[in-house]
N, C-alpha and C positions, 0 to 999 in steps of 0.2 A: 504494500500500500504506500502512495507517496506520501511524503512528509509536508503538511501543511499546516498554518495560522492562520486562524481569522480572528480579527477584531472589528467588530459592528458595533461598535460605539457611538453614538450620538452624528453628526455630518459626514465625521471623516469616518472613514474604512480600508482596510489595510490585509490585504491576502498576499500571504507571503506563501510561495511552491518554490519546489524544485524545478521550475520550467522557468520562474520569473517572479513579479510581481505585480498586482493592482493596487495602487491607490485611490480611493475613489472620495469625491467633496459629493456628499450629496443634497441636493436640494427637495424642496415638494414635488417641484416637477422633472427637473430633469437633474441625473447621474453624470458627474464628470469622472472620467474615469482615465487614466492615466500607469497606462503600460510600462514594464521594462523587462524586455523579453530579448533573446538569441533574434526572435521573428520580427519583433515589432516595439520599436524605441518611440511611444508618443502617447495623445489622448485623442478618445475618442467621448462625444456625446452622445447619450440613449436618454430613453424615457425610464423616470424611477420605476414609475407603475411595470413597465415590462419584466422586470427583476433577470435581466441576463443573466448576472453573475449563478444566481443562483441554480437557472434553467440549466445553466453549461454545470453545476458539480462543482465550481469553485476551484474548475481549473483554467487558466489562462491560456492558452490555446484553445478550448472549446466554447471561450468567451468568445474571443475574436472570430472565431466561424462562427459562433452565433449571433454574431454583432453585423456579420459580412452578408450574411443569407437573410436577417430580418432588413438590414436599412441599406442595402447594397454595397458594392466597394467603396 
């Protein structure tokens, strides 16, 4: 099983994996979310209500494919 951290605390949120990291500022409406991966060095904007993070398993790589197939490239 990978090794991973979550902290869902209050705005900020912080998943740390073995693939990378998300940090994420979130607001009521939308999740800023902010990569540091082998794949992908940046941020990306989603809707909170959609709960990515979570849809993907809380893992960074299956955020960003499922960030890629909901809102396009």
């Amino acid at each position: 099983m990978p090794l991973k951290f979550i902290s869902e605390r209050h705005t900020l949120k912080l998943l740390l994996h073995e693939k990378g990291a998300i940090l994420s500022l979130t607001t009521r409406t939308y999740s800023y979310l902010f990569f540091f991966s082998r794949r992908f060095v940046g941020m990306k904007k989603v809707v909170t209500a959609d709960r990515i993070v979570a849809k993907a398993g809380y893992d960074v790589y299956g955020t960003l494919d499922l960030i890629s197939s909901t809102y396009g490239a």
